[in-house]
C-alpha atoms as one frame of an Amber mdcrd trajectory, in Angstrom:
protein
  28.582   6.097  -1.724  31.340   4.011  -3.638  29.078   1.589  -3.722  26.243
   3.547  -5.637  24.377   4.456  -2.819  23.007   8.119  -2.159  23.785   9.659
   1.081  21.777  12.993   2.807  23.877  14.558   5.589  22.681  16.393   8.144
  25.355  18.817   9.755  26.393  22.314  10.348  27.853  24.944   8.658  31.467
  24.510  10.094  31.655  20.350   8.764  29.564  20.971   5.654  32.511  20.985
   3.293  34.338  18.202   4.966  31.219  15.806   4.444  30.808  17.321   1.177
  33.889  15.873  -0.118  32.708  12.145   0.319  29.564  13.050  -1.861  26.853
  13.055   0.352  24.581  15.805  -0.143  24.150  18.586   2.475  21.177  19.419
   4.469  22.433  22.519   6.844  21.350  21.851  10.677  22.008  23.942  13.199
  23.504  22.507  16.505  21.608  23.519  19.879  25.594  23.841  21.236  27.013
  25.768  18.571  26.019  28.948  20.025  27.534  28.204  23.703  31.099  29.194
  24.574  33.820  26.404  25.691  32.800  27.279  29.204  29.058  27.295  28.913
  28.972  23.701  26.884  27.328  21.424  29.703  28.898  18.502  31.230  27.375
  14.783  31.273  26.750  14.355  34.862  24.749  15.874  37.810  22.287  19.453
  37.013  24.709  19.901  34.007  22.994  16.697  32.517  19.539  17.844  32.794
  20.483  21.267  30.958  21.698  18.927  28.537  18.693  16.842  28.031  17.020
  20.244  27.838  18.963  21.405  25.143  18.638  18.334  23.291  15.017  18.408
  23.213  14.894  21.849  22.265  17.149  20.497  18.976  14.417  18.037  18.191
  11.421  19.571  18.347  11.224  20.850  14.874  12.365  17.373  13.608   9.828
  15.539  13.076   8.033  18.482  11.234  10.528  18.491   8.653  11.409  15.386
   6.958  11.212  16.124   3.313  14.332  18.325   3.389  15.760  14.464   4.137
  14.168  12.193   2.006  12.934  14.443  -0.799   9.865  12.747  -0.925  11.333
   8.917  -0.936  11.997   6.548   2.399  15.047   5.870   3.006  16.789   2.532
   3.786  18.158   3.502   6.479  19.282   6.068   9.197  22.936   6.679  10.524
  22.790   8.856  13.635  24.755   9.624  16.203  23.309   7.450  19.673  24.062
  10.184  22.804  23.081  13.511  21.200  20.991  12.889  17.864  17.733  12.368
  19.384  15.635  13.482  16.333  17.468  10.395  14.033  15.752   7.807  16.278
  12.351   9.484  15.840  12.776  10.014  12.290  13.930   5.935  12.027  10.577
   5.268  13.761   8.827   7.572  11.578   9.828   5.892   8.064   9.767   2.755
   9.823  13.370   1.942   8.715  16.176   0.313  10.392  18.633   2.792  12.124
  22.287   2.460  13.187  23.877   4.772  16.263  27.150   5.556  16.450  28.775
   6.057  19.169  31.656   8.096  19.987  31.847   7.168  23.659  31.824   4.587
  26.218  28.493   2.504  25.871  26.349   1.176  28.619  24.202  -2.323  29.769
  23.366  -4.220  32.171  26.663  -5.115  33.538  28.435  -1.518  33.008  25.769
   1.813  32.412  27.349   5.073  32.488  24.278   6.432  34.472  24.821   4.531
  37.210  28.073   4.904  37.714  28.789   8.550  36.083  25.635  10.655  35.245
  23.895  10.766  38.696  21.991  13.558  38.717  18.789  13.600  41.244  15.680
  11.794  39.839  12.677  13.716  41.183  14.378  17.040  40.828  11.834  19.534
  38.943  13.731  20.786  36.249  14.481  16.602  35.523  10.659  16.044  35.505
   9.834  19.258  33.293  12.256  17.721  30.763  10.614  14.440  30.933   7.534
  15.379  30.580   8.097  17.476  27.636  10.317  14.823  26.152   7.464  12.211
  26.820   4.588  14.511  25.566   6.334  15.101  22.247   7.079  11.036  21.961
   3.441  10.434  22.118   2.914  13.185  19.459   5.342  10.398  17.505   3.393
   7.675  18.601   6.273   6.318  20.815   4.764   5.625  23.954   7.625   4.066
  25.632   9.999   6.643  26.904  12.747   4.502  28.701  12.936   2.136  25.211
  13.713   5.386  23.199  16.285   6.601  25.700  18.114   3.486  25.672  17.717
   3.340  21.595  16.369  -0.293  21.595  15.301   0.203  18.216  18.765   0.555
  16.936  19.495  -2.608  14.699  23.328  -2.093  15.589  25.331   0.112  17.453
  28.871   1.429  16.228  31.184   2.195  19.102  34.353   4.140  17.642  36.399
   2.548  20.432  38.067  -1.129  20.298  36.310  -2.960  22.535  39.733  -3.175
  24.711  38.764  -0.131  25.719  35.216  -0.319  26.548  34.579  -1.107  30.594
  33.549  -5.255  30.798  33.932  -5.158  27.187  33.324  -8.880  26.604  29.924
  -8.410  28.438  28.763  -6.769  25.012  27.167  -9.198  22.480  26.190  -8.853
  18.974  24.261  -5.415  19.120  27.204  -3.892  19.298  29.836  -3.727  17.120
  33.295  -2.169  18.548  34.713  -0.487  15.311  37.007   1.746  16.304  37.993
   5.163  15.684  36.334   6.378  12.053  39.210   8.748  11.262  39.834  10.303
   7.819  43.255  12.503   6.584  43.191  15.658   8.928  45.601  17.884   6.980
  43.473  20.258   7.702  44.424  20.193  11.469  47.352  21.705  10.407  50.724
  20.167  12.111  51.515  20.031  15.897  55.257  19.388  17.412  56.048  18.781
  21.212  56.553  22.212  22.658  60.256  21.280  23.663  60.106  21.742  27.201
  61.685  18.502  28.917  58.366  17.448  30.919  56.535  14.224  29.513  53.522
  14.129  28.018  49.729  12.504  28.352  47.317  12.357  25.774  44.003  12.274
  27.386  40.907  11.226  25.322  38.044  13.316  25.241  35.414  11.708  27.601
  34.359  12.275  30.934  36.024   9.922  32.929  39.234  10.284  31.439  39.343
  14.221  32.157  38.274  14.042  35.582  41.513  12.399  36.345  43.526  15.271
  34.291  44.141  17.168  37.237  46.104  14.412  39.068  48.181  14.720  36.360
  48.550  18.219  35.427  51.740  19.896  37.619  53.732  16.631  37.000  53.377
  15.668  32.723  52.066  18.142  30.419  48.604  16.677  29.522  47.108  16.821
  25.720  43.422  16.613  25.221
């Protein structure tokens, strides 16, 4: 936006006035999670995966029915979207037939290192799996996107951003140029108000927010007191 260009935002109530502040104009969007409790918010892997998928879909659905509250009438150049939960920005990319770029807040997957293989097992022919596949795939065709494993891996995408150094990333040097290992997009956070160490003598772990990482919290919880 420094640069002149204009910027449409889609994002919820709670981060509308953050975004606001860089200029980009607001389109509310309500997220499919919002409404679930800490407890209820399903995890990546396993059955917990599929109710995932299925909430996902149920989120873009009414996507593709409603672009002009985007583009106000005008293509854009391009879509932003997030890669693992914004489903309806690849469809929408398609639909303009406009580059897009995910971003990606996570660990990222290929042919060397996939996080489905090795995390998100969950069982293939299982029926609730299939029901959400075939909805999924019925409402691709209804897009004109006939190839449902080339959406889910976002082939499309002209770049993905991965907010971690590539350090980080499993087999990390196994990732060429569609990638592009950015790091973490942070802005001030004043409004996170300020944190000390609580004072009481045991050391501490900062854990990162993704799957892996957490499952090994409890080896360390008893011993260090561990900050997600």
């Amino acid at each position: 936006m420094t640069r002149g260009h204009h910027v449409t935002y889609a994002t919820t109530e709670v981060n509308a006035p953050r975004v606001a502040e860089t200029g980009a104009e607001i389109v509310p969007w309500t997220y499919a999670w919002d409404s679930l409790s800490l407890d209820d918010v399903p995890q990546m892997h396993g059955k917990e995966l599929i109710r995932a998928m299925g909430l996902l879909l149920d989120e873009t659905r009414p996507w593709p029915h409603c672009p002009s509250q985007l583009d106000h009438g005008r293509r854009p150049d391009l879509v932003v979207h997030d890669g693992p939960l914004c489903w309806w920005g690849r469809m929408l990319a398609a639909r303009w037939r406009v580059p897009s770029i995910e971003t990606w807040p996570n660990l990222v997957s290929n042919e060397h290192r996939s996080m489905n293989r090795e995390y998100t097992t969950f069982n293939p022919v299982s029926f609730r799996f299939l029901r959400v596949v075939l909805r999924l795939n019925r409402l691709l065709r209804a897009e004109g996107l006939g190839d449902l494993q080339a959406f889910m891996r976002g082939d499309r995408a002209a770049i993905r951003l991965v907010m971690l150094p590539r350090a980080f990333q499993y087999a990390g040097q196994t990732f060429g140029d569609g990638f592009a290992f950015v790091g973490p997009g942070l802005t001030g956070r004043a409004y996170q108000g300020e944190w000390e160490p609580p004072g009481d003598g045991l050391p501490m772990v900062a854990v990162p927010q993704m799957a892996e990482q957490r499952a090994n919290a409890d080896r360390i919880a008893g011993h260090s007191r561990v900050i997600p």
